[in-house]
C-alpha positions in Angstrom: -15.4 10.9 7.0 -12.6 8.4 7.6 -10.7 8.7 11.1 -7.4 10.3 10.5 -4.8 7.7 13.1 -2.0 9.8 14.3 0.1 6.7 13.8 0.4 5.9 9.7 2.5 3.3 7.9 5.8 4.6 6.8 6.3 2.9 3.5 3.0 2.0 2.3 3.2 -0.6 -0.7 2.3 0.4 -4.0 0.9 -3.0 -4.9 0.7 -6.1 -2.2 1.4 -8.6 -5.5 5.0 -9.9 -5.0 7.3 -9.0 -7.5 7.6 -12.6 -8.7 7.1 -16.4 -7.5 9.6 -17.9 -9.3 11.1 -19.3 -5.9 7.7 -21.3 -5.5 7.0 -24.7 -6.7 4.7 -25.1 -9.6 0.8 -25.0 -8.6 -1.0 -28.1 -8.0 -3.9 -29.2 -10.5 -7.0 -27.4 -9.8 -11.0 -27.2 -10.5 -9.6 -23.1 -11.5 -7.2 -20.5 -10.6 -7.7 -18.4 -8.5 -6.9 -15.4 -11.0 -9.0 -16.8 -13.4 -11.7 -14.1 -15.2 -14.6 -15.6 -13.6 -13.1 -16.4 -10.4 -11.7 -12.8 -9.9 -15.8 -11.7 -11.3 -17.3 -13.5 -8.5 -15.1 -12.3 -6.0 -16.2 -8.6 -7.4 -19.1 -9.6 -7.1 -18.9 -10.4 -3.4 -17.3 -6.8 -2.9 -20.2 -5.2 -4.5 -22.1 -7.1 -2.3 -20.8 -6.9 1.5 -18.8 -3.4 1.0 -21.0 -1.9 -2.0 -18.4 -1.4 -4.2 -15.3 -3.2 -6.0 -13.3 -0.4 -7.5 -12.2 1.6 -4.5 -8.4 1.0 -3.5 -9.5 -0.7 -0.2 -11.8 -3.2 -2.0 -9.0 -4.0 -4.5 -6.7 -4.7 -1.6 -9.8 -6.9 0.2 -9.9 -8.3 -3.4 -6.1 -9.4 -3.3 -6.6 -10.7 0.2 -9.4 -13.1 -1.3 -7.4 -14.3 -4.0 -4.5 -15.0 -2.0 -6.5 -17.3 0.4 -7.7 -19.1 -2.7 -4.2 -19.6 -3.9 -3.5 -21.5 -0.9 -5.5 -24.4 -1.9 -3.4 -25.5 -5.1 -0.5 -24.7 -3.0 -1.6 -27.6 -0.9 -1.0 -26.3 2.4 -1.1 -28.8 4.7 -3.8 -28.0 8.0 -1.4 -26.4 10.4 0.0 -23.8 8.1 -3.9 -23.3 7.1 -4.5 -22.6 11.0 -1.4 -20.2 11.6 -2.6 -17.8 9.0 -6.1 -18.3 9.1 -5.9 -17.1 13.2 -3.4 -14.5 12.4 -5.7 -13.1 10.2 -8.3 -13.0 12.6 -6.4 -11.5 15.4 -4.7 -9.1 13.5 -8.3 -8.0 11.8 -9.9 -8.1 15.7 -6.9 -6.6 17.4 -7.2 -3.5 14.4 -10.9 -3.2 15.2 -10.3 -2.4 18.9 -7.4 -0.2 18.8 -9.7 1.7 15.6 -12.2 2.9 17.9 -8.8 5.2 19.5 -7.9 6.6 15.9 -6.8 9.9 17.8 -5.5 9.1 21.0 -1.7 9.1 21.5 -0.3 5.6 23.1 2.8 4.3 24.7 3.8 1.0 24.8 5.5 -0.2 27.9 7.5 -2.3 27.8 9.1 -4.9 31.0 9.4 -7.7 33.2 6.4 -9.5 34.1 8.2 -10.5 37.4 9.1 -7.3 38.7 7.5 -6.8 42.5 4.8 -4.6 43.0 7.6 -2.6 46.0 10.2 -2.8 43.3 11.3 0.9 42.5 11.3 -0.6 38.7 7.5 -1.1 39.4 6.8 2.3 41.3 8.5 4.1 38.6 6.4 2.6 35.9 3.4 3.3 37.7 4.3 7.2 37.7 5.4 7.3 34.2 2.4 5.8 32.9 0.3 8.1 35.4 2.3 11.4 33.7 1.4 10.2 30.4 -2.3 9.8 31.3 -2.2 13.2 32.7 -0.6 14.3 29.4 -3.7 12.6 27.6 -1.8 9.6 26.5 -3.3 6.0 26.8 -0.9 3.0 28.2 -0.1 0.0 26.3 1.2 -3.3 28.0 1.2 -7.0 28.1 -1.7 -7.2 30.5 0.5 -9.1 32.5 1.6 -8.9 36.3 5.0 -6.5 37.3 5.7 -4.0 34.8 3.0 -4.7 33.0 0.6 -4.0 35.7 2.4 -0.7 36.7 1.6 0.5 33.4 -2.2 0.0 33.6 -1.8 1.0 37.5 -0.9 4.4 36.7 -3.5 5.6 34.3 -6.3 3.2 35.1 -8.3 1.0 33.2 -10.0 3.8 31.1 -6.6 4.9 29.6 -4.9 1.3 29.2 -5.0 -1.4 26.4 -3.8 -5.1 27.3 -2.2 -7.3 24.7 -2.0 -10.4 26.0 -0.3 -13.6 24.9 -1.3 -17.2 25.8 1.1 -19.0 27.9 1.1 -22.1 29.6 3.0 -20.8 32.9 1.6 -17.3 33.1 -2.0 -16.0 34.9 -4.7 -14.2 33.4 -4.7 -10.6 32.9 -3.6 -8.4 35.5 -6.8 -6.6 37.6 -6.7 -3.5 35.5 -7.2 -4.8 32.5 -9.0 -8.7 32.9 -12.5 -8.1 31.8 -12.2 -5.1 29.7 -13.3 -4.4 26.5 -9.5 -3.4 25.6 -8.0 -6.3 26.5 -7.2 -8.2 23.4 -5.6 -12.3 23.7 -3.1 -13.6 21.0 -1.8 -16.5 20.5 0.9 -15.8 17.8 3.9 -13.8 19.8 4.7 -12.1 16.3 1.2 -10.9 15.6 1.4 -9.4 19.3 4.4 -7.3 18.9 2.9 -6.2 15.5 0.4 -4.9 17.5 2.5 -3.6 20.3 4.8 -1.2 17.9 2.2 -0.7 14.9 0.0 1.5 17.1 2.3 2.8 19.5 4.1 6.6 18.9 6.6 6.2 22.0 8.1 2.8 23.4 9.1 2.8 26.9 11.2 -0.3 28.2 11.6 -1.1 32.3 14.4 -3.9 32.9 13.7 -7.0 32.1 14.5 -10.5 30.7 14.9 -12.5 27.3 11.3 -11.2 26.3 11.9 -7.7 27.1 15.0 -7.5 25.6 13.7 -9.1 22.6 10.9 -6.9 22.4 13.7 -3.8 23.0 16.3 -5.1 20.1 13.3 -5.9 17.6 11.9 -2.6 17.6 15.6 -0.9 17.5 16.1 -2.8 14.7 12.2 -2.0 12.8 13.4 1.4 13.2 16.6 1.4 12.3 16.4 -0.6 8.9 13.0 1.6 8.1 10.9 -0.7 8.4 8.8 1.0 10.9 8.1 4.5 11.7 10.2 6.7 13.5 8.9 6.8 17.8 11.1 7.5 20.3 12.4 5.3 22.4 13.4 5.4 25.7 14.6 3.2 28.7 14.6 4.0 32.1 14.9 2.0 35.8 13.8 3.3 39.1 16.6 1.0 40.9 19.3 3.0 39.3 21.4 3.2 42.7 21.1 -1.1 43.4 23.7 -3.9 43.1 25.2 -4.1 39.7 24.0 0.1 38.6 21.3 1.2 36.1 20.0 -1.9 34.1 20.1 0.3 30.8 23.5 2.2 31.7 25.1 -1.6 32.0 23.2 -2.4 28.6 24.3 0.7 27.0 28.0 -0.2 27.6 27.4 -3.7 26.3 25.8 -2.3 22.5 28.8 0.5 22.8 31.9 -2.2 23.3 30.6 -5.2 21.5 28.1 -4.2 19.1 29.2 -0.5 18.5 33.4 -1.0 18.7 33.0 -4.1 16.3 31.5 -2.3 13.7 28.6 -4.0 14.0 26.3 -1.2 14.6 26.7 2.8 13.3 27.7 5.7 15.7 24.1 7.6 14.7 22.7 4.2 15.5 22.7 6.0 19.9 20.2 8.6 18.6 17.7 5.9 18.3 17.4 5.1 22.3 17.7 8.0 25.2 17.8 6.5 28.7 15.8 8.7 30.8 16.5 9.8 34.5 13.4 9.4 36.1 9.7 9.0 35.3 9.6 12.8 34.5 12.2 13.1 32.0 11.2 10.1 30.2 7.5 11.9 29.6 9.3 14.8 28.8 11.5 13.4 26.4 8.2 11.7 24.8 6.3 14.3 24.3 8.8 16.7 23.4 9.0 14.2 20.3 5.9 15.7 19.2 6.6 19.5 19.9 6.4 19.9 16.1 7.1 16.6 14.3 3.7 15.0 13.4 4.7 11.7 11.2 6.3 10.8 8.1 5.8 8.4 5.1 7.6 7.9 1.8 6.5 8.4 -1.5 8.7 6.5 -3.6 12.1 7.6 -2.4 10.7 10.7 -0.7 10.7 11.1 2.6 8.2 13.2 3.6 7.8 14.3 7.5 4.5 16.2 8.1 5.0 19.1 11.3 2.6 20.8 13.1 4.2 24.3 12.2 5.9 25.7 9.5 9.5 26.4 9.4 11.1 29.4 8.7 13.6 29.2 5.3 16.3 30.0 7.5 16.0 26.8 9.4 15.4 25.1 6.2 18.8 26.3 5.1 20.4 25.0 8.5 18.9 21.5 7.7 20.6 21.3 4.3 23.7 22.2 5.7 23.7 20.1 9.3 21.7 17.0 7.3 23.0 16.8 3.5 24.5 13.2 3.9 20.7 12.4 4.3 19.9 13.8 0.8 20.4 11.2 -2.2 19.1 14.5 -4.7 18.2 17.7 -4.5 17.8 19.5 -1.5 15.2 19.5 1.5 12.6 21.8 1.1 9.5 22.4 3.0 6.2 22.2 0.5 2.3 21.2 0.9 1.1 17.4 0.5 1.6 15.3 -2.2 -1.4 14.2 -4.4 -0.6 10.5 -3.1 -1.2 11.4 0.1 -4.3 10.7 1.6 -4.0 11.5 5.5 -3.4 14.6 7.4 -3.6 17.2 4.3 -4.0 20.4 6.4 -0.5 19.7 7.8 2.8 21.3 6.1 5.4 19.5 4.6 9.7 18.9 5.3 10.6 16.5 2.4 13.7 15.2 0.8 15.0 12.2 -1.5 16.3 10.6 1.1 19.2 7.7 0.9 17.0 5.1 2.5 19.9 4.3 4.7 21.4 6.4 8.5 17.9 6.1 10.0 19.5 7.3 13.5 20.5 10.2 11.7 17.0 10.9 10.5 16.1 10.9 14.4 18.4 13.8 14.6 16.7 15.2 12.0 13.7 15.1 14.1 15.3 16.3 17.3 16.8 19.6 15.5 12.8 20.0 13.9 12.0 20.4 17.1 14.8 22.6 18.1 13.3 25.1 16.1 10.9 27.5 17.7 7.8 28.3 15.4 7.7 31.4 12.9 4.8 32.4 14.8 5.7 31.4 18.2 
């Protein structure tokens, strides 16, 4: 039986063939194409061979994967666009393969300066969140680097920590609770790394930090808010809240709120996204109070379907209509079974809704009041 990963893709293509090329330049002259019959035969024939069959969905897809690398040659890539994909593919495919063998274990990514002291309060507070989540059964996901980084493996030990390391000229080897371990994956590509870093997480946590750390905080704001990524929460928290210039996040909150927010450039439901936490404590309470009853959620087509670990009574269902219509392109929300497209998680019950593809903080309120609700059989 296939492991069931309590982190799933939230829009899941339909087909992985773009919708057209007409933006590319015309092929170059070739021995054959790439989609030619007998090309596309032999590469079945490979499938039957390595994975025993060709007509499952995930051999079609390893099928597509083939015939896209072949394309590249009468593209006439030149060598160092060959490389870049050719090694993205493999870390991608090797990172995957670690982090598989922890289908079922929830994670956190952490996320911080790498030159934060270890007597910093930012640094002692990171190793207590991370040691709280541990205790809660979560595992810790980090850089593998020094300062926040390290707190983040100190706290829950080597066991219960994954290290995601990127190759830098100026920067040390892995930090002592990672270097050596069998979860301690190296990348060389920064945007196959954060891939990594948000594609298996189901919380983000961010410490203070500098250009990389708030890079890594505004990308997966953005991932989220545009639905491009599935819904985590995400929350920021400091232990120096009392030095020099105030909280790090409170400062940074009034930034997004005054230029960002009162330009128009981002939405008022756009603050349910983050939730800057007061201590260690309430940032793993906040976390796994995420997950009191929301499971995860995927679209089919427009659908939005959020899978909960308890039924709802109709009454609540009613109270979501009315609090969360402007979410609704059609029809209403309702609460039903799985959808024969689905293939994950079956035994779980259902809130869907067409949804307008658009308010994305709003659908983290949606969450929040799901969880408001105490269970029919609670």
């Amino acid at each position: 039986m296939a492991k069931e990963h309590n982190r799933v893709e939230l829009d899941p293509p339909s087909s992985t063939q773009p919708k057209n090329e007409l933006a590319a330049p015309p092929e170059q002259a070739q021995v054959r194409r790439a989609d030619d019959g007998e090309v596309q035969d032999r590469i079945c024939e490979l499938l039957d061979m390595v994975a025993g069959t060709s007509e499952s969905y995930d051999a079609k897809l390893i099928g597509e994967l083939i015939t896209a690398g072949l394309k590249l040659i009468p593209d006439g890539r030149d060598t160092g666009e060959l490389k870049l994909m050719t090694a993205a593919m493999k870390e991608l495919r090797y990172a995957y393969r670690v982090f598989g063998e922890y289908p079922n274990v929830h994670k956190v990514t952490i996320f911080g300066s790498a030159r934060t002291p270890e007597d910093h309060p930012d640094y002692l507070s990171a190793v207590e969140f991370s040691k709280l989540m541990a205790e809660a059964g979560w595992m810790s996901i980090t850089g593998a680097g020094n300062g926040i980084m390290k707190a983040g493996h100190e706290g829950p030990g080597r066991e219960a920590s994954f290290g995601v390391a990127i190759h830098l000229p100026f920067e040390t080897s892995a930090n002592e609770y990672i270097v050596g371990d069998e979860k301690l994956i190296n990348f060389r590509y920064f945007f196959t790394r954060k891939l990594m870093f948000l594609s298996q997480a189901e919380a983000v946590v961010c410490y203070p930090g500098g250009f990389g750390t708030l890079d890594e905080t505004f990308e997966t704001l953005t991932l989220i808010q545009t639905g491009k990524a599935s819904m985590v929460p995400i929350v920021f928290i400091d232990g120096d809240r009392e030095g020099q210039n105030g909280s790090y996040w409170e400062g940074w909150d009034r930034y997004v709120r005054q230029q960002l927010a009162g330009r128009g450039w981002i939405s008022e439901e756009d603050f349910h996204l983050y939730y800057i936490a007061k201590d260690p404590q309430d940032a793993a309470d906040h976390v796994i109070n995420f997950y009191k009853n929301y499971h995860s959620s995927r679209y089919v087509r427009d659908d939005l379907i959020i899978r909960i670990n308890k039924k709802l009574r109709e009454e609540d269902i009613a109270i979501l209509n009315d609090e969360f219509s402007v979410l609704v392109k059609t029809g209403k929300i309702v609460q039903c079974e799985a959808y024969p497209q689905e293939r994950d998680h079956l035994d779980l019950p259902r809130i869907v809704f067409t949804h307008t593809r658009y308010k994305f903080g709003l659908v983290r309120a949606f969450i929040d009041r799901i969880n408001s609700f105490d269970a029919p059989d609670a």
